[in-house]
N, C-alpha and C positions, 0 to 999 in steps of 0.2 A: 245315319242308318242307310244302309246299302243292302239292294236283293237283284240276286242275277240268277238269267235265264239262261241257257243253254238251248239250240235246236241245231237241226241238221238237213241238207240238201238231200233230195232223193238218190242221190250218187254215192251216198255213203253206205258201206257194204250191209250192214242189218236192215236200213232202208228196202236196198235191191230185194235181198231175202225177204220182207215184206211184202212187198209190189209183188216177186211172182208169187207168193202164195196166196193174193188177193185176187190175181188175173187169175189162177186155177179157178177160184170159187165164182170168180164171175164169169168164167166160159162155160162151168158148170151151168149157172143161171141160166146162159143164154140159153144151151140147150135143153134144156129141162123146161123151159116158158115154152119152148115149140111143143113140146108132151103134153100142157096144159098143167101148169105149177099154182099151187094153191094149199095150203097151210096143212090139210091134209098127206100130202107125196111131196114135200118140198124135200129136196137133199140135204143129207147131215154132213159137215166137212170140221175138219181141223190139220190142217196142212200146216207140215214145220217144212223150213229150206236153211240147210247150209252152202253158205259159199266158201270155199278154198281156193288156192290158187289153181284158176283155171278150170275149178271143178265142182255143178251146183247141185247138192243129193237134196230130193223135193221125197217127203216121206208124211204120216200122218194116219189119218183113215177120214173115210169116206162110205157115205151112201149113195149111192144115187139111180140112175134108168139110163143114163147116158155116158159116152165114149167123150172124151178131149185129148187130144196131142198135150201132153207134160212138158215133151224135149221143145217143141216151137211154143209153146207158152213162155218156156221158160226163159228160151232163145229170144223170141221177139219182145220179153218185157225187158232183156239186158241192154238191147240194140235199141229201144224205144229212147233207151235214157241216153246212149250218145255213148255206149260201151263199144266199140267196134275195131278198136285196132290197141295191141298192146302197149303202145304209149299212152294211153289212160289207165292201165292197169288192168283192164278186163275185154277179150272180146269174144262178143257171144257167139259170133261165127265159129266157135273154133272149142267155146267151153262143151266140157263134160259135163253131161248130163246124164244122171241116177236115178232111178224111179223106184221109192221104198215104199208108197202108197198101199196100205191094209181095207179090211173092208170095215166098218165101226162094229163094235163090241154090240154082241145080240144084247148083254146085260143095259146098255146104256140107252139102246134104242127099245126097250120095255119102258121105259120111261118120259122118251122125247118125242113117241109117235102116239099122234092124236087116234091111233086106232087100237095102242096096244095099251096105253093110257088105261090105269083104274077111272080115271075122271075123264076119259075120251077129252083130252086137253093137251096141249103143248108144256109137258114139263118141262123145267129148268134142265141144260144140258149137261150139268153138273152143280154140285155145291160150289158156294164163293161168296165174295164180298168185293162188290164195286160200290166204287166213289163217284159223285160228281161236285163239282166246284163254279161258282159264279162270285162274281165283286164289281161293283161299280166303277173299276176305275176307268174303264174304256166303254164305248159304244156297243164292244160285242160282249161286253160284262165280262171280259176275262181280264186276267194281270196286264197290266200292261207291261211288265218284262217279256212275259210270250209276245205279246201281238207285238212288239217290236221287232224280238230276234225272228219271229215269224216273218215278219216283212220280211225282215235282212236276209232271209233265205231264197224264199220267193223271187228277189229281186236280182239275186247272183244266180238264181236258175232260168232263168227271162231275160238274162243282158242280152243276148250273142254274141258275146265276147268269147273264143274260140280257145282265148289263152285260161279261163278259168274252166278246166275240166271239171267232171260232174262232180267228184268226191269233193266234199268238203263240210265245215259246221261254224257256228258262231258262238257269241253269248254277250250279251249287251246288261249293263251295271246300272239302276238307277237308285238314285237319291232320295230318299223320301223323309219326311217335316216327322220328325220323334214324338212331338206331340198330336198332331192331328191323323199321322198316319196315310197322309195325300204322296203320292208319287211328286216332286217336286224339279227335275231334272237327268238327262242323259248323263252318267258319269263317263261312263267307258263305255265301247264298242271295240269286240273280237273278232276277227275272221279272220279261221284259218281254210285256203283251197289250195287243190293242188293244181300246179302247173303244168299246163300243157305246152314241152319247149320249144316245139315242133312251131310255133306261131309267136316266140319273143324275140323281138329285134330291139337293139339296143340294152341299156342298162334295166338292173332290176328293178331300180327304186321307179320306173315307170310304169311297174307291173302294181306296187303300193300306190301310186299315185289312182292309177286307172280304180282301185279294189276301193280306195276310199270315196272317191266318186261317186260309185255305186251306192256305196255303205250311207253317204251323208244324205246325197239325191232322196234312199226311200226314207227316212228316217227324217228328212228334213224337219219337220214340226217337233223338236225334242231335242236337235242336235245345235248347239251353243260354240260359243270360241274355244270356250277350255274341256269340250269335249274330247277326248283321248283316243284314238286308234290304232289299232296295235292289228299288223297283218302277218301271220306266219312265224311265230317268235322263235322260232328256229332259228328263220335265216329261206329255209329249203325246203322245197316241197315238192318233189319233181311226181309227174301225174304217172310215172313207169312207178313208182313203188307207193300206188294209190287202190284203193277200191280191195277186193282179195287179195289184188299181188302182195299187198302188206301185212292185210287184218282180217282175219275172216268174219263171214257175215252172218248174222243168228236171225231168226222170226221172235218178235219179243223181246230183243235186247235194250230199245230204246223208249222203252213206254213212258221213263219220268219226261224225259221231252219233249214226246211226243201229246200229252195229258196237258199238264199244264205248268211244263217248262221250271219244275221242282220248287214250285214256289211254296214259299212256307201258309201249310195252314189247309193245300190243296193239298190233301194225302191221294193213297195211292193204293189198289188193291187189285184181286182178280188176278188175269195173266193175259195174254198179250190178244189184240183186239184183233186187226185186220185179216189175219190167219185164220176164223171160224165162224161158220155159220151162223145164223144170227139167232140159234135156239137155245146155244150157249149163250147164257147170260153174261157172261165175260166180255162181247162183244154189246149184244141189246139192253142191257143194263148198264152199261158204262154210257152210255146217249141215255137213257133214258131216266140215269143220275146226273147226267148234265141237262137236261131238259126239265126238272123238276127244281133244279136248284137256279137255272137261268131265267123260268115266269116267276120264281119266287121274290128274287130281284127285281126283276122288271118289275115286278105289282108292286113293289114299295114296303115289302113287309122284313125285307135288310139290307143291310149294303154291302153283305161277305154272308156265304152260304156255302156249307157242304153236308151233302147229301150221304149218307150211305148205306146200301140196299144189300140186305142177304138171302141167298135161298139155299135149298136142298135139294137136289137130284131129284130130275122126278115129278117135284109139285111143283105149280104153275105160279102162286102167290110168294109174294117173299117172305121168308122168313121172319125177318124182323126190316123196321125199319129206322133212323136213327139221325136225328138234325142237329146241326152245328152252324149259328149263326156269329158267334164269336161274340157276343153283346150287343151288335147292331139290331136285330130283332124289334117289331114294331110289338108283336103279342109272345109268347114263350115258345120254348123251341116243343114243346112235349103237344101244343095246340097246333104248332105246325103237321109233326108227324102223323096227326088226326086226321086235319084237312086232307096232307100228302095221301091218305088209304082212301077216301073219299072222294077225290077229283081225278086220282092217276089208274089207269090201268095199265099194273108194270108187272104183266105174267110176260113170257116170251110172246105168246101168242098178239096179246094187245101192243105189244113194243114194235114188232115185224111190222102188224098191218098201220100204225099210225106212223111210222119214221120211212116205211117203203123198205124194208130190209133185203125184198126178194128183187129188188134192182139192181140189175149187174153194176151198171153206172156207178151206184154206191158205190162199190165194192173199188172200184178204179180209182173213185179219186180217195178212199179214206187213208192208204198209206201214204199220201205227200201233206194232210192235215185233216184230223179227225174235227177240228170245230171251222166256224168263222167261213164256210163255203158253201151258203144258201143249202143245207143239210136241213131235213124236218127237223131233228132232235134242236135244234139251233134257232128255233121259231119261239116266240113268249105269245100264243094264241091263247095261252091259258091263264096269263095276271089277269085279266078280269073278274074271271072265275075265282081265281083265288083271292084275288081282293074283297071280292063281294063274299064268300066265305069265312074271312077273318074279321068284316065288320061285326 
């Protein structure tokens, strides 16, 4: 029995379209903290970005008290990543930049501002349904197919190796025991990047040689003799028809990867995270279903959890709430969802102020990995609590 994950390096075009609609919302922040920003005048955003070739339209709506540069947001988030000259596919020197940004629907902000508020409270910034996901098989209680191809990306984005341009993705295959259900071996290992030819001397197969180096180095504690690797199965990758010049880039296109790397049993709901504000529950419910489903684990009360939390526009409580420990369960899942109403405070409001949401910081690193990066949502401060709950 074999489960593969999928992830992808910040250079890959919906990536980019993330990261600048995340820089938007965190230069928002920044300006808005100098106003004196607090749960009451915090800014509403949901920023979408397309990329095309050569050309990035940042559109959405927005509330806010303050002014940000869109075109050098947009500009310096493309150059940050090493976009600068058209043999990687993209440079931000030179891209077009669209500014379709609205200002938010009066109808949506009757609901999301604590002054206009029936309940003077932070309503949900729309209806939805997010999930969150936790398993023992690793340290950070995630699959360990993510935290591996997660490595595997990390590590090709931190070589300095000049010949693997930014675009590129992975997906690494492991082996797991039919009957116990334990991860038991690396089968395969993917990566595909693109080349930058501009810096390859000699033959290509030196360019595979250098890739798997990398690939076996972060991954060493899982990677075996009859491990498999497989680089660029084309053949060709040239970094000129990489990043927009190929594929254009969407906010939101990559959430199963970005989550938890499509692994079966971690579903998947809402709509795309890193692009809005964190009143939308699409963004603070999605941590704040992996934060309930990660102490749940950690305390001992399963070994596989997912969480998932609904609301309605408007009201600050969830809708419903709804547990799934797949049979691992120390007590039933219906006693969990009891406790989970009990120990959590998962309005927008409670989620903002205990995860830090109105920190720009957030907001910078959540497009290159939303778990596993000393994040509050990612703390088990709370299995005690819950432990001592369930006895």
């Amino acid at each position: 029995m074999q489960i593969s994950s999928e992830s992808i390096k910040i250079g890959h075009p919906d990536v980019v379209a993330d990261i600048i609609a995340a820089n938007v919302i965190a230069a928002i922040l920044d300006e808005e903290k100098k106003l004196g920003m607090d749960l009451s005048n915090m800014p509403h955003c949901g920023i979408e970005v397309f990329l095309g070739k050569g050309i990035c339209l940042v559109g959405g709506e927005v509330r806010t008290r303050v002014y940000v540069d869109i075109d050098k947001i947009a500009r310096d988030s493309v150059l940050d990543i090493g976009y600068n000259h058209a043999a990687v596919g993209l440079n931000g020197h030179l891209m077009g930049v669209l500014n379709a940004i609205i200002p938010q629907s009066p109808d949506i902000n009757v609901g999301t501002s604590m002054e206009l508020n029936k309940c003077k409270e932070i309503g949900a910034g729309d209806q939805g349904i997010m999930y969150g996901f936790a398993c023992d098989e690793t340290p950070e209680l995630l699959p360990l197919p993510y935290v591996l191809v997660s490595r595997l990306m990390r590590a090709f984005e931190d070589c300095q190796d000049p010949i693997f341009a930014p675009d590129g993705k992975g997906q690494v295959s492991i082996d797991y025991d039919e009957k116990t259900g334990k991860p038991k071996r690396l089968v395969k290992v993917l990566m595909s990047n693109s080349i930058d030819y501009r810096y390859v001397k000699g033959s290509k197969n030196t360019v595979k040689d250098r890739a798997k180096k990398i690939a076996f180095e972060c991954l060493n504690d899982w990677v075996d003799k009859k491990t498999e690797f497989l680089f660029n199965p084309t053949g060709e990758w040239n970094a000129l028809n990489s990043c927009s010049a190929a594929d254009s880039g969407v906010t939101g296109r990559k959430l199963v990867v970005q989550f938890y790397g499509g692994y079966p049993g971690a579903q998947l709901g809402g709509g795309s995270v890193v692009n809005k504000s964190p009143e939308k529950v699409d963004c603070s419910a999605a941590f704040g279903a992996r934060y309930v489903a990660k102490n749940i684990v950690a305390a001992g009360l399963a070994a596989k959890c997912s969480i998932q939390l609904a609301y309605a526009i408007g009201i600050a409580k969830p809708f419903s709430i709804y547990v799934n420990t797949f049979g691992t369960g120390v007590i039933s899942d219906g006693k969990l969802e009891k406790i989970i109403e009990d120990c959590f405070d998962l309005t927008p409001g409670g989620m903002i102020t205990r995860f830090g949401l109105l920190n720009a910081s957030v907001y910078r690193g959540i497009p290159k990995t939303l778990f596993m990066d000393g994040y509050k949502w990612e703390k088990t401060d709370m299995a005690k609590q819950l432990k001592k709950a369930a006895a």
